[in-house]
N, C-alpha and C positions, 0 to 999 in steps of 0.2 A: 504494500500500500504506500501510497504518496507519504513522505518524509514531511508534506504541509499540511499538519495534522488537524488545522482550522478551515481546511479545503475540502469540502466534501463531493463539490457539483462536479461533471464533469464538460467538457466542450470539443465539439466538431472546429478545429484548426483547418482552413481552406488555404493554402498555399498559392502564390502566385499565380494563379490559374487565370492568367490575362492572354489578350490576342497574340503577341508578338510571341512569347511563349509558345504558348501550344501547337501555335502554325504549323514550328519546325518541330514539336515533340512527337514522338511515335504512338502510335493506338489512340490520338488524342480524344476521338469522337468516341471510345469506349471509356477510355477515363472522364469523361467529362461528365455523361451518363449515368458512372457510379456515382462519381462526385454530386452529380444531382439527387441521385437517391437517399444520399446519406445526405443531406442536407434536410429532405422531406421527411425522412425519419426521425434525425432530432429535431426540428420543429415539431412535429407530432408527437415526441415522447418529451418534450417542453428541456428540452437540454439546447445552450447555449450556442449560437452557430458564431464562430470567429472568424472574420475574412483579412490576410495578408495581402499586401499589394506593394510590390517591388518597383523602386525608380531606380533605374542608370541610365547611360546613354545610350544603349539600344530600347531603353524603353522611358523616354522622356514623359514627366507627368504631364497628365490629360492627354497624350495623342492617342491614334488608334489603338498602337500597340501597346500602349500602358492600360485600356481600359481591360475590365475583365470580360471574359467569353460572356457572348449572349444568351448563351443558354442558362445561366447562371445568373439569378437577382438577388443580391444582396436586397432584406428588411433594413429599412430606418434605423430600427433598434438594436441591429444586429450592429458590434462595432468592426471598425475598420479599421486595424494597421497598417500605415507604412511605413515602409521599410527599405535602407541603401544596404545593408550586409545581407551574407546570407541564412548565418542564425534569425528566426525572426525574431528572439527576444535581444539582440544587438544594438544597443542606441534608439529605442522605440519604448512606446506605450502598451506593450503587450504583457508584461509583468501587473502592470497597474490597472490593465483591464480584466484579466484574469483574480486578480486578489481581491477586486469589488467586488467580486463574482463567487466567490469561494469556489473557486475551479481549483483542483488540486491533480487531475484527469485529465489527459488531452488524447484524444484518436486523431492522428494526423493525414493530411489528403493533399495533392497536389504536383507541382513542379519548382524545379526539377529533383527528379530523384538524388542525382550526384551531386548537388550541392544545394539548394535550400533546404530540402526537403534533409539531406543528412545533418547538415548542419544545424538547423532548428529541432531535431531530433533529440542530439546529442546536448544540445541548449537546454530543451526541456528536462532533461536527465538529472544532468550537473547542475540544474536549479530546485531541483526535490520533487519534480512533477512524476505521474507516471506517463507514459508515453507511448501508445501505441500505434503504428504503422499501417493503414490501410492498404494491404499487400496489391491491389488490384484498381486503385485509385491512387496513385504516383506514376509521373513517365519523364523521361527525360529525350533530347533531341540526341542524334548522333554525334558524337564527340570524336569517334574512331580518328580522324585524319591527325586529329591531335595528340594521339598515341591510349587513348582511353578504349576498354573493350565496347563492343555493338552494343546498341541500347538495351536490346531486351535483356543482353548479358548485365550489364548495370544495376539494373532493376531485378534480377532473379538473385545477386548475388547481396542485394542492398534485404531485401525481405529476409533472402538467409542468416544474414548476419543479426537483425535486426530481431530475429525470431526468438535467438537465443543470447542474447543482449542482457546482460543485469547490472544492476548497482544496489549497495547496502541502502533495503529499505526501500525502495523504489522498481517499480514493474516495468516492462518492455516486453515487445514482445509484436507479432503480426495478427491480423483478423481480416477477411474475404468481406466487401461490400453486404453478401448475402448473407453473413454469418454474425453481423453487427446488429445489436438488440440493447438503444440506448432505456428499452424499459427495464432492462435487466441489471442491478446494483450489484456491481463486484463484494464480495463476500470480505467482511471488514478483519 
């Protein structure tokens, strides 16, 4: 169980899941999909939807490529981080949105696999959270030319690790889009 022992809620973490993104990411119209489903899920089981939203210079705020996919609509209420690193709790409001919230639980979603999505991972870890890895809702674009393996290799080996992943006091671990059941309260 989470190390933030006044954390009880938990939160759907939505990852960069913007246009420029995804364009070049692999299976994106399948990730995008889950990513939709697990959003309609905790909305309907009244658990917390967090949206990140990454600026750099491939993806300059408010252009096309910074907005998020359309198939994807952020609520009002839902809040919005952004974010320059790729941990998303790195120089950001995502620490102090989460702790108004008594979120102590994060199941994470998004892009990309090789580096926000690992990096905000390992963020939520080393800050007390649990953190679970939405094994089929993460993608990342092809890296290969740059000496990194093929993406779907990225992504199989990122869930592998991820699955068996621990720290004192604190849970990790993977879960299938279809196998997510935010009515269901982890056993204290």
């Amino acid at each position: 169980m989470t190390t933030l022992t006044d954390r009880p809620n938990t939160a759907l973490l939505v990852v960069d899941v913007q246009n420029g993104v995804m364009r070049a990411s692999i299976e994106s119209e399948a990730v995008v999909a889950n990513i939709g489903a697990l959003v309609e899920k905790a909305r309907a089981a009244g658990v917390e939807v967090v949206w990140v939203q990454h600026t750099s210079e491939e993806l300059p705020r408010d252009s096309e490529t910074w907005q998020y996919v359309p198939e994807l609509v952020r609520r009002e209420q839902e809040p919005l981080v952004h974010k320059t690193y790729g941990d998303s709790f790195e120089d950001t409001a995502l620490e102090a949105e989460l702790a108004a919230r008594g979120i102590g639980k994060l199941l994470v979603a998004g892009a990309q696999t090789d580096a926000c999505i690992r990096a905000t991972l390992h963020g939520a870890i080393t800050r007390g959270y649990d953190a679970t890895l939405v094994s089929d809702a993460h993608t990342t674009e092809d890296l290969s030319a740059y000496g990194a393996p093929p993406p779907a290799q990225v992504i199989a080996h990122t869930n592998l690790y991820w699955q068996f992943h621990t720290a004192p006091g604190r849970t990790a671990g993977t879960v299938a889009t279809a196998d997510v059941d935010f009515a269901v309260k982890a056993p204290a």
